[in-house]
C-alpha positions as CSV (number, residue, x, y, z in Angstrom):
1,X,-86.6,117.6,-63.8
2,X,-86.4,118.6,-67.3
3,X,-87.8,121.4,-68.7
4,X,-88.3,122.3,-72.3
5,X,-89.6,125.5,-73.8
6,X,-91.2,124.3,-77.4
7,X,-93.1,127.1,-80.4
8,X,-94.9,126.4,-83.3
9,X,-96.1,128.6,-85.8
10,X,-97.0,132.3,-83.9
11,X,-97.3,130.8,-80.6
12,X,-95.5,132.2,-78.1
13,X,-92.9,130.6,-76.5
14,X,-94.4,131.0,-72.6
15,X,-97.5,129.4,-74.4
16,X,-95.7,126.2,-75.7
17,X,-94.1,125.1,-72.2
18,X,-93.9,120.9,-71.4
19,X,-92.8,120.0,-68.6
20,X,-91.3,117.0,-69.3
21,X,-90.6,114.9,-65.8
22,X,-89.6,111.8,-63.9
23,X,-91.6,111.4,-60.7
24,X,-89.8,108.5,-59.6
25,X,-86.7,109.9,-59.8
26,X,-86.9,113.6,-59.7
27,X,-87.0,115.2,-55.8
28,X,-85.3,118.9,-56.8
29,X,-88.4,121.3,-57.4
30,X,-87.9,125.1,-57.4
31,X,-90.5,127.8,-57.9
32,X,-90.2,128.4,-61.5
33,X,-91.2,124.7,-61.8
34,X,-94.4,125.4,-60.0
35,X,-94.9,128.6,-61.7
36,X,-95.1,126.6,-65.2
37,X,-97.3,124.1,-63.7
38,X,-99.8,126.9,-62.7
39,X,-99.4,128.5,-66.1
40,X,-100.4,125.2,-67.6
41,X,-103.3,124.6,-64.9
42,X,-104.3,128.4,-65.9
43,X,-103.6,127.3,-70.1
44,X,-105.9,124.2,-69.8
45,X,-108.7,126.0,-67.8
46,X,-108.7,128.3,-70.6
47,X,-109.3,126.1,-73.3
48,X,-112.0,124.2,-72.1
49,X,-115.4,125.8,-72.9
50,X,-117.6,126.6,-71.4
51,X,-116.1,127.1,-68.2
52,X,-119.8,127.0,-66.2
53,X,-122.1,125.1,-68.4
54,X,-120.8,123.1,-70.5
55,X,-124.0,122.1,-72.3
56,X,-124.6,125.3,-73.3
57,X,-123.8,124.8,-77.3
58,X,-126.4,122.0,-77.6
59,X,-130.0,122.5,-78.2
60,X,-132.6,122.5,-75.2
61,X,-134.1,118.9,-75.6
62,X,-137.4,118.2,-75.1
63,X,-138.6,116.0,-72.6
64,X,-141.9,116.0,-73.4
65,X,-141.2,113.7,-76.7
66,X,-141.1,111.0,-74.5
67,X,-144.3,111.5,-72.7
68,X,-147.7,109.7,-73.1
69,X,-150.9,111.4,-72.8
70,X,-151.4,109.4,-69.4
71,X,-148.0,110.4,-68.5
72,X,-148.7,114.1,-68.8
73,X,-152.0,114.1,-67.6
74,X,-149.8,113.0,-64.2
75,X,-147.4,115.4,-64.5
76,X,-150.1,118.2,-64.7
77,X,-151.5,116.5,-61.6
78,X,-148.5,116.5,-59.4
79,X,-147.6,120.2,-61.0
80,X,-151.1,120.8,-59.2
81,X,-150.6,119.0,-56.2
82,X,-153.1,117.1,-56.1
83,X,-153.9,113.6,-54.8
84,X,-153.7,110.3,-56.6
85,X,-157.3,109.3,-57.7
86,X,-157.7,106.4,-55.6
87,X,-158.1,102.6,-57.0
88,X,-161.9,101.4,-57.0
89,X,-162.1,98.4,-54.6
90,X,-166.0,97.8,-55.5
91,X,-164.4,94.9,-57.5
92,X,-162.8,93.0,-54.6
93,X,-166.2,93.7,-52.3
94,X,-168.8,91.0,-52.2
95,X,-171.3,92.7,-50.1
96,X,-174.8,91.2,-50.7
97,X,-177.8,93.4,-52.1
98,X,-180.1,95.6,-49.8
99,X,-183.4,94.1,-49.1
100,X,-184.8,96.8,-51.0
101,X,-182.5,95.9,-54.1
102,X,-182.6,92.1,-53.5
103,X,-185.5,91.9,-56.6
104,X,-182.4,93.8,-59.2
105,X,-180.9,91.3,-61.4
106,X,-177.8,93.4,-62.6
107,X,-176.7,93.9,-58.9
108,X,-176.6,90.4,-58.5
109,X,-175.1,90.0,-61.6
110,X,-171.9,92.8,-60.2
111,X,-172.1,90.9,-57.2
112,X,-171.5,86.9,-59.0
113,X,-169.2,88.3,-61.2
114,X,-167.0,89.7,-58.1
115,X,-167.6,86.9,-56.1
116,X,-166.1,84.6,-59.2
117,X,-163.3,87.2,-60.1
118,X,-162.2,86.5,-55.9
119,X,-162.7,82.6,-56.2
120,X,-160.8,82.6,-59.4
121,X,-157.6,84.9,-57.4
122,X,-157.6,83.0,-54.9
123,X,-157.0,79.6,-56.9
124,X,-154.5,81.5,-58.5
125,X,-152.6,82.1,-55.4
126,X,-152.9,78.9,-54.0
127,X,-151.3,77.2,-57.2
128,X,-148.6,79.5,-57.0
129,X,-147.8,79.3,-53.4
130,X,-147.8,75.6,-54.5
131,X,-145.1,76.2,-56.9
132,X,-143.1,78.1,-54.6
133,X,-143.3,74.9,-52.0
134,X,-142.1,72.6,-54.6
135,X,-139.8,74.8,-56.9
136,X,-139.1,78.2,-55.1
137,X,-136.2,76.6,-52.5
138,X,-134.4,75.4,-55.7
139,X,-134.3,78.1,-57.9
140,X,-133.6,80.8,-55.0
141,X,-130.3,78.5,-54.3
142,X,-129.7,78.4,-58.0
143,X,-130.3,82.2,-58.3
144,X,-127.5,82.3,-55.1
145,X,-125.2,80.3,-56.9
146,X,-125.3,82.3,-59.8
147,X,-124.9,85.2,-58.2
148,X,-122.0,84.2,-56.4
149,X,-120.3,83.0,-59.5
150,X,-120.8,86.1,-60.8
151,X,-119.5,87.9,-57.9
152,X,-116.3,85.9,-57.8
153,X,-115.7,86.7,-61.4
154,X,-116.1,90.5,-61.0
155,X,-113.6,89.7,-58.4
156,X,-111.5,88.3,-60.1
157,X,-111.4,90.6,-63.1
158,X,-111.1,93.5,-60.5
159,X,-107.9,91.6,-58.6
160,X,-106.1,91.3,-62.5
161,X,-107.1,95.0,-63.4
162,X,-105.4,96.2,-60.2
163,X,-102.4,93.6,-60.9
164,X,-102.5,95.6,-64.5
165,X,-102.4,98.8,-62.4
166,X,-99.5,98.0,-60.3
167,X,-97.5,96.4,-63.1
168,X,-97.7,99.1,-65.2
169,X,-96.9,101.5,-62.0
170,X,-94.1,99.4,-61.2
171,X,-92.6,98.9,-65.0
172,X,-93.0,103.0,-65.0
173,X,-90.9,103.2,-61.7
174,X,-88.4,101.0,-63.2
175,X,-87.9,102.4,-66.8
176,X,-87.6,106.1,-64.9
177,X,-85.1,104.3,-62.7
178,X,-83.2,103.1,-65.5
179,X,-83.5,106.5,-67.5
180,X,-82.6,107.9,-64.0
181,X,-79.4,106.0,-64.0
182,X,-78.5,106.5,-67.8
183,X,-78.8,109.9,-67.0
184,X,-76.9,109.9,-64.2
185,X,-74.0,108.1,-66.0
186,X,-73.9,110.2,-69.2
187,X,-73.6,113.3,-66.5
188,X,-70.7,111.6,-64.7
189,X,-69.3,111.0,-68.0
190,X,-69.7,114.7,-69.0
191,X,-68.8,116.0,-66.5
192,X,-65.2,114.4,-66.6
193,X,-65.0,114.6,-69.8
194,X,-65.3,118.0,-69.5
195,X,-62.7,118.2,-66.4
196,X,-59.9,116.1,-68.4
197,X,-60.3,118.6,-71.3
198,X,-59.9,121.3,-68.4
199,X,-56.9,119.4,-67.2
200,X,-55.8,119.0,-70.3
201,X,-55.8,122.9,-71.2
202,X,-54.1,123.6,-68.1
203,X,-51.5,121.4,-69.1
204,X,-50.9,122.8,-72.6
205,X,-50.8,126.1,-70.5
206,X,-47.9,125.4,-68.7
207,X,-46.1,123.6,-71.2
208,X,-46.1,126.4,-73.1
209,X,-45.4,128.8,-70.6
210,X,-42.3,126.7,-69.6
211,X,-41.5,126.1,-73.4
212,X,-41.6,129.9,-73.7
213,X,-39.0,130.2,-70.5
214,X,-36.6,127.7,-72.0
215,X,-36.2,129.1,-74.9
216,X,-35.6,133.0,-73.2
217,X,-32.9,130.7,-71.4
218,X,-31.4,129.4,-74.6
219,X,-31.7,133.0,-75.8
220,X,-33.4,131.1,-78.9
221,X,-35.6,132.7,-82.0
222,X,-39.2,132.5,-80.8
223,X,-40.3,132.9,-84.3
224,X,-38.8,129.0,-85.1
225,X,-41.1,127.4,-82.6
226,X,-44.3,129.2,-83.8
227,X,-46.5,127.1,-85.9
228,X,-47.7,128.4,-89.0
């Protein structure tokens, strides 16, 4: 894993830390790597306000805007606890007039008015359970079909996005492969680049050691062999 320490500006240099890594490729992780990742855990917890509520900074809205007057009449109800008023059925009764008020005309008038609101309902509901006999079966199967194309496009659009997913996981595995392996070569080559120059010195070391015993052999001037 590679590690690199960056500053900008006053920042100090513990503060600018990116850990810079290959997942795929990288298995070696020591403490001071986790200690950076905490202190970047520690960084980022920091810098996002507020830590508790983060809605804190906006003003309080207010949700009564929205209300009608029928709507907060029922929310002062139910802040009371008390019961729904209950819907007035008189409208669907078609009980017929006391003896003693069989002589009032506006009863009976209540009572025709209910009695053709019902007739007229119930014609209603027989022309629509008509409809439903001749059209419903239809429609529900089209409505089915529909909904089943609709799920096998979702379906389908979920199967590419996780194709999507996996590609790009895999084209990251391989890039960090291939970086892994460029990196690995470059290392190699380093590393014997740096043991041929070793070599190399070592040579030049006893070359010049043995040139040095030569010429105490010949009994030669030392200063003629010195470079200048």
């Amino acid at each position: 894993m590679t590690t690199l320490a960056l500053t900008s500006g006053g920042s100090s240099q513990d503060d600018q830390i990116l850990v810079d890594a290959l997942p795929y490729l990288d298995t070696e992780y020591n403490e001071s790597d986790r200690q950076n990742a905490l202190k970047l855990i520690e960084h980022e917890c920091k810098t996002f306000r507020p830590t508790k509520n983060y809605l804190t900074h906006l003003s309080v809205p207010d949700y009564d805007a929205f209300l009608s007057t029928c709507m907060q009449k029922e929310m002062e109800r139910i802040n009371r606890k008390e019961e729904m008023v209950k819907l007035d059925m008189s409208r669907c009764e078609l009980p017929p007039p006391s003896a003693a008020k069989g002589l009032d005309r506006k009863l009976w008038r209540k009572v025709l008015r209910n009695a053709k609101s019902q007739n007229e309902h119930l014609l209603i509901r027989q022309i629509n359970l008509e409809l439903m006999d001749e059209f419903a079966a239809e429609s529900y199967l089209q409505r089915n079909k529909d909904l089943e194309n609709s799920l096998t496009e979702i379906e389908k659009k979920l199967r590419k996005t996780k194709e999507e997913v996996m590609e790009i996981h895999a084209d990251r595995k391989r890039n960090q492969l291939d970086a892994g392996n460029k990196l690995k070569q470059l290392e190699e080559s380093w590393v014997t680049m740096v043991t041929n120059n070793y070599k190399m010195e070592l040579a030049t070391r006893q070359m010049s050691h043995e040139n040095k015993v030569q010429i105490k052999k010949l009994k030669l001037d030392p200063a003629i062999f010195e470079t200048k």
